[in-house]
C-alpha positions as CSV (number, residue, x, y, z in Angstrom):
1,X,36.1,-34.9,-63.5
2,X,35.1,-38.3,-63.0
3,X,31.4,-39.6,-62.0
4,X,29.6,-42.1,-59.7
5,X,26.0,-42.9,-60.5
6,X,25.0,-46.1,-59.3
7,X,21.9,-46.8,-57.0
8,X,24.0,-47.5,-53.4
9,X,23.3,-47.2,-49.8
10,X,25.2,-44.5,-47.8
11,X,27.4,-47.5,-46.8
12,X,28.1,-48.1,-50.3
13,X,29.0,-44.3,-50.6
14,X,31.2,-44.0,-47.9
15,X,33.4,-46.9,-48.9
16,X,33.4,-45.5,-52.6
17,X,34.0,-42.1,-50.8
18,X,37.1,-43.8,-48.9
19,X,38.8,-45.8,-51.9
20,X,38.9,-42.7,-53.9
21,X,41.2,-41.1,-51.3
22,X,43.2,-44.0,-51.1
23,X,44.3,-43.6,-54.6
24,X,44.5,-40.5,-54.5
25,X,48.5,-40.2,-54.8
26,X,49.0,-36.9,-55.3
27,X,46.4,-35.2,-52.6
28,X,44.5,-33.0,-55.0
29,X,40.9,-35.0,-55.1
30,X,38.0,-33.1,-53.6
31,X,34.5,-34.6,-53.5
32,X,31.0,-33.0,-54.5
33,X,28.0,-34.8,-53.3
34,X,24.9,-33.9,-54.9
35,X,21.0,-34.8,-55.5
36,X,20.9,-36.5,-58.8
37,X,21.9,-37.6,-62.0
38,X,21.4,-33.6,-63.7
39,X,23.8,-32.4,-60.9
40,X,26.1,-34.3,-61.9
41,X,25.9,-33.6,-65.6
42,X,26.4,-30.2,-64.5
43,X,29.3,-30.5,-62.0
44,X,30.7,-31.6,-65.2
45,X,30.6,-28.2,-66.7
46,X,31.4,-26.1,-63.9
47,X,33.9,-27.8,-61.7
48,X,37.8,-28.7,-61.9
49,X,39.1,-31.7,-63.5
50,X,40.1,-33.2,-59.7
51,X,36.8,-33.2,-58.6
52,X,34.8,-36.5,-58.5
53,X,30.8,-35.9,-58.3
54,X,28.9,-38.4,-56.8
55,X,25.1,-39.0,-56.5
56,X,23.8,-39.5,-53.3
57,X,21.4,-42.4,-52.5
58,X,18.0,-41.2,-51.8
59,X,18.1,-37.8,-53.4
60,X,18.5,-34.7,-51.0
61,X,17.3,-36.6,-47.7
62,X,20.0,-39.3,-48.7
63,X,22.1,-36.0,-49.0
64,X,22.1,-35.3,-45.7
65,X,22.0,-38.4,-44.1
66,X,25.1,-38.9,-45.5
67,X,26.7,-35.7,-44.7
68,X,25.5,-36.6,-41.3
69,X,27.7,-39.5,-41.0
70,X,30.5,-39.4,-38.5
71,X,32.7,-42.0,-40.5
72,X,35.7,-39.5,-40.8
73,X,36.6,-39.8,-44.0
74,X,33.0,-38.1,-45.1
75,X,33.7,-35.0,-43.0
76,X,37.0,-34.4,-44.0
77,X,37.0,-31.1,-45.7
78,X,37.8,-32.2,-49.3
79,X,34.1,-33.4,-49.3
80,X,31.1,-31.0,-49.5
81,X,27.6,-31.7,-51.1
82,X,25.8,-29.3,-53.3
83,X,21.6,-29.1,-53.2
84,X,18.7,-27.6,-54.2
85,X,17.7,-24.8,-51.9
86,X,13.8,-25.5,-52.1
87,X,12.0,-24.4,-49.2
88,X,14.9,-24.2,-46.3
89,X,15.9,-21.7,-44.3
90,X,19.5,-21.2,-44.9
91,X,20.4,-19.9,-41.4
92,X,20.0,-24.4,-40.9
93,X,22.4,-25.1,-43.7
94,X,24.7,-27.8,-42.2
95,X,28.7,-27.1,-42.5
96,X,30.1,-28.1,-46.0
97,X,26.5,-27.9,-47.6
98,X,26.4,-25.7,-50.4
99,X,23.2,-24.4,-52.7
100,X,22.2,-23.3,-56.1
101,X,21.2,-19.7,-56.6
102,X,17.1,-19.7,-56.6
103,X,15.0,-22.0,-55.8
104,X,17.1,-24.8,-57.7
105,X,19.9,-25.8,-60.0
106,X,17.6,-24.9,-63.0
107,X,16.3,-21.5,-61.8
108,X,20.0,-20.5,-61.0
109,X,20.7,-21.4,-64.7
110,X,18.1,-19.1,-66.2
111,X,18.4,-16.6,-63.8
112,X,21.8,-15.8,-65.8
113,X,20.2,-13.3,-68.5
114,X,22.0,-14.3,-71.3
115,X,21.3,-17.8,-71.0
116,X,17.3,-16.7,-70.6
117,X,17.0,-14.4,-73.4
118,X,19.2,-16.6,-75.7
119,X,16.9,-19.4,-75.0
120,X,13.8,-17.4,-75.5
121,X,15.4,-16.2,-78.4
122,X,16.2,-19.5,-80.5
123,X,13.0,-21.7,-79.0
124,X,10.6,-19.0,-78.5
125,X,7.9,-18.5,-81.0
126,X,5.2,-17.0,-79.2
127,X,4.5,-13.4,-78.1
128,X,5.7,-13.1,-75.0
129,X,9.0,-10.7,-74.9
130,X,12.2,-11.8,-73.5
131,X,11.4,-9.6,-69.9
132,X,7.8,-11.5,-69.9
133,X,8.8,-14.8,-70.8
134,X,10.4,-16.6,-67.5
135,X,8.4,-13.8,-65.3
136,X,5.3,-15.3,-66.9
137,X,6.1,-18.9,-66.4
138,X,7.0,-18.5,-62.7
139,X,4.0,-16.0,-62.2
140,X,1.8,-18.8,-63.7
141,X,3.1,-21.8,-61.7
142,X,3.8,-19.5,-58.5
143,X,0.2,-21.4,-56.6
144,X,1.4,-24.3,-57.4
145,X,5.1,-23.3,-56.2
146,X,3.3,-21.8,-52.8
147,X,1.6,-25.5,-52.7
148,X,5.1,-27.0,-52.9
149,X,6.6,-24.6,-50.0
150,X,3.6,-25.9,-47.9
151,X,3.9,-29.2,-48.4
152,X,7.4,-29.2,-47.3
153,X,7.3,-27.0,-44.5
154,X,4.3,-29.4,-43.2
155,X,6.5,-32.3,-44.5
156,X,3.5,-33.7,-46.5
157,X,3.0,-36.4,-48.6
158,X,2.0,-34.8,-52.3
159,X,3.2,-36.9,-54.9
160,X,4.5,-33.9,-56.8
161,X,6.9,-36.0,-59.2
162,X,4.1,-38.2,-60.4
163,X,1.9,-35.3,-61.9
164,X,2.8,-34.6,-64.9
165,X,0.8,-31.3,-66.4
166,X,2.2,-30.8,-69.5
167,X,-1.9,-31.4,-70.8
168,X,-3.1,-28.6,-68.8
169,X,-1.6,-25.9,-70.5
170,X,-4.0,-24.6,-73.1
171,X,-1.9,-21.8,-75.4
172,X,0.2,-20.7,-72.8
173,X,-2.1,-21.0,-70.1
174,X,-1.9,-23.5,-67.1
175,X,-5.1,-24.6,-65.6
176,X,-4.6,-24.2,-62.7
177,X,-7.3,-25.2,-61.0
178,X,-7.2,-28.6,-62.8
179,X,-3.8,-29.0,-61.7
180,X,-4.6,-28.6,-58.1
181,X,-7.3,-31.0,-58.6
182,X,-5.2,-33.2,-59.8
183,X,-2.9,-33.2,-57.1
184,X,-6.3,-33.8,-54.7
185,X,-5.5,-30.4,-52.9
186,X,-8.6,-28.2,-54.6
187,X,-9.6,-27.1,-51.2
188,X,-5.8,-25.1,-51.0
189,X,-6.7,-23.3,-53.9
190,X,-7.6,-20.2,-53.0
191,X,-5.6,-19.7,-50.3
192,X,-2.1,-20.6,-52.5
193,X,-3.8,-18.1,-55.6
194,X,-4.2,-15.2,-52.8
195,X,-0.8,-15.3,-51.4
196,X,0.6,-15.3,-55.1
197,X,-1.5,-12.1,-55.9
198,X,1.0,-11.0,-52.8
199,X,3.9,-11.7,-54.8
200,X,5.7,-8.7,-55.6
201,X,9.2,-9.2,-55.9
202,X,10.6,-11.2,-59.0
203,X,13.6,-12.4,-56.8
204,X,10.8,-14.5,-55.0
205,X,9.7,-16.3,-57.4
206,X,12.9,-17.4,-58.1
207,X,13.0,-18.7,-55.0
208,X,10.0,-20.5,-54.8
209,X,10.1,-22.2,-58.8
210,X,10.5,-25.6,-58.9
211,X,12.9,-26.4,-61.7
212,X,11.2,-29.7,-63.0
213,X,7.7,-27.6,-63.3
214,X,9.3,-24.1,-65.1
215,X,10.9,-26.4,-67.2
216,X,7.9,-28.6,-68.0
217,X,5.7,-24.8,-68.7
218,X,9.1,-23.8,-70.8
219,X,8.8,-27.5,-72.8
220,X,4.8,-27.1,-73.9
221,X,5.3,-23.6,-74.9
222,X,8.4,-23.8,-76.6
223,X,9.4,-25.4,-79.5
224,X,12.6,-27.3,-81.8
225,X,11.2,-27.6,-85.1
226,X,7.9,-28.6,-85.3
227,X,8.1,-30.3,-81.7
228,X,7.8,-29.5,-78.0
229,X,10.5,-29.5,-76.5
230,X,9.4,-31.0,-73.1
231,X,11.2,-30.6,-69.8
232,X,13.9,-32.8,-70.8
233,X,14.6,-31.2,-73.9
234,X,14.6,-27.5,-71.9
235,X,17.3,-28.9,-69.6
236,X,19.7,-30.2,-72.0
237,X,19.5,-26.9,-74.4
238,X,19.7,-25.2,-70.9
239,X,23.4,-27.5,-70.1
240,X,24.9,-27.2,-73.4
241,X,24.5,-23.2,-73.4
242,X,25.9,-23.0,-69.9
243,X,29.8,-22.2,-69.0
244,X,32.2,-21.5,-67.1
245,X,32.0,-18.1,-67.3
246,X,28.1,-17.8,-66.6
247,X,28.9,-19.8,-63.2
248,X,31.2,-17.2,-61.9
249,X,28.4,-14.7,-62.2
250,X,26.5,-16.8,-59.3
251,X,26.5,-16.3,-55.5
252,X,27.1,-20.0,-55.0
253,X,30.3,-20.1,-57.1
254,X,31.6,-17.2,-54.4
255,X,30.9,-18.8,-51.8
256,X,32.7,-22.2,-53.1
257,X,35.4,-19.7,-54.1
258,X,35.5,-18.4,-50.5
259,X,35.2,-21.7,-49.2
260,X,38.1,-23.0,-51.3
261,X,40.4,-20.3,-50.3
262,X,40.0,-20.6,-46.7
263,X,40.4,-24.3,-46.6
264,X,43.7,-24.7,-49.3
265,X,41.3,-26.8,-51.5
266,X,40.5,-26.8,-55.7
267,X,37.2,-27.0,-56.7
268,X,36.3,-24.5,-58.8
269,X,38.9,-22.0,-61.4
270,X,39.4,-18.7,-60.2
């Protein structure tokens, strides 16, 4: 599976797109568009060896605008894009857009129970059990997840990927009051706490767990050696554990399956 990471406008895409086909000689190349540089990294685990991955400019809005495109060779049906589900209603998915179980690629990963308990397992040292130790996390962050959903819907302007919180866990505790402060949004609070008091259903939260922050909680709590292991280091235990195998277990390999089938295509091993 080969791999296109270069900063590029959807301009540059489309003509990569289109030169890839060319050479394609024996008609077997299908295309995955995705978000970023950790989809790709784990296209690479999951999908055939006749699938090129590239990253989209301008992360999940440059996602669509390029799906959007009516340069034909983009919607030929060898080319589908994969994305974080965030906050969308799926009933608007666009044709040939496909998402991760969850909330995101990362909650999809660790909704696999193997993979979560194994990692609680070897990088847990804490006494939380392996039922309480996700659960927790995403019960934790789950204001700050409700803050996320609202800021999308609204399409706001929060600068979520500048605030970095790591500092405000105390123990295993997230301050979460300091963390909306942080974010200047103290005054949304209360009404983001209530509505996660609502919560009752774990399949919510995964929905509404952003990757990048249950990986940050996961990083400060847990540990490799004597160190944190940080968000980064969560994500690449998280990729190297993952297979084949555990991606068969998820709805969106069935509905690539499905999608593969119907259309004569090869993207993912039955």
């Amino acid at each position: 599976m080969d791999s296109i990471r270069e900063n590029r406008t959807r301009e540059d895409v489309v003509d990569e797109v289109r030169m890839m086909f060319s050479a394609d000689i024996k008609g077997k190349l299908s295309i995955v568009l995705v978000e970023g540089s950790d989809d790709i990294r784990f296209m690479k685990i999951v999908m055939e060896e006749n699938v090129a991955c590239i990253e989209s400019p301008y992360g999940k809005h440059g996602l669509e605008d390029l799906m959007n495109t009516d340069d034909p060779v983009i919607q030929r049906k060898e080319v589908i894009a994969v994305r974080d589900k965030d906050y969308m209603d799926l009933t608007q998915l666009p044709d040939r857009f496909f998402v991760y179980d969850g909330c995101c690629l990362e909650t999809m990963i660790l909704k696999d129970l193997e993979i979560s308990e194994s990692f609680h397992r070897e990088n847990y040292k804490g006494t939380a059990t392996k039922e309480s130790y996700i659960l927790g996390a995403m019960s934790q962050l789950a204001p700050y997840s409700i803050l996320r959903r609202i800021n999308e819907q609204e399409n706001g302007e929060i600068a979520f990927q500048k605030c970095k919180f790591g500092h405000l866990i105390d123990g295993e505790t997230l301050k979460i009051e300091d963390l909306f402060d942080k974010v200047g949004q103290a005054d949304k609070l209360q009404t983001c706490v209530e509505e996660a008091k609502s919560i009752v259903e774990e399949n919510e939260l995964w929905n509404i767990t952003n990757g990048h922050d249950l990986c940050t909680y996961l990083g400060t709590v847990s540990n490799l050696g004597k160190n944190r292991l940080g968000e980064e280091g969560v994500r690449n235990i998280l990729f190297g554990m993952y297979r084949k195998n555990d991606f068969k277990k998820t709805k969106l390999y069935d509905t690539l399956l499905q999608y593969q089938t119907r259309n004569g295509l090869k993207f993912v091993s039955e």
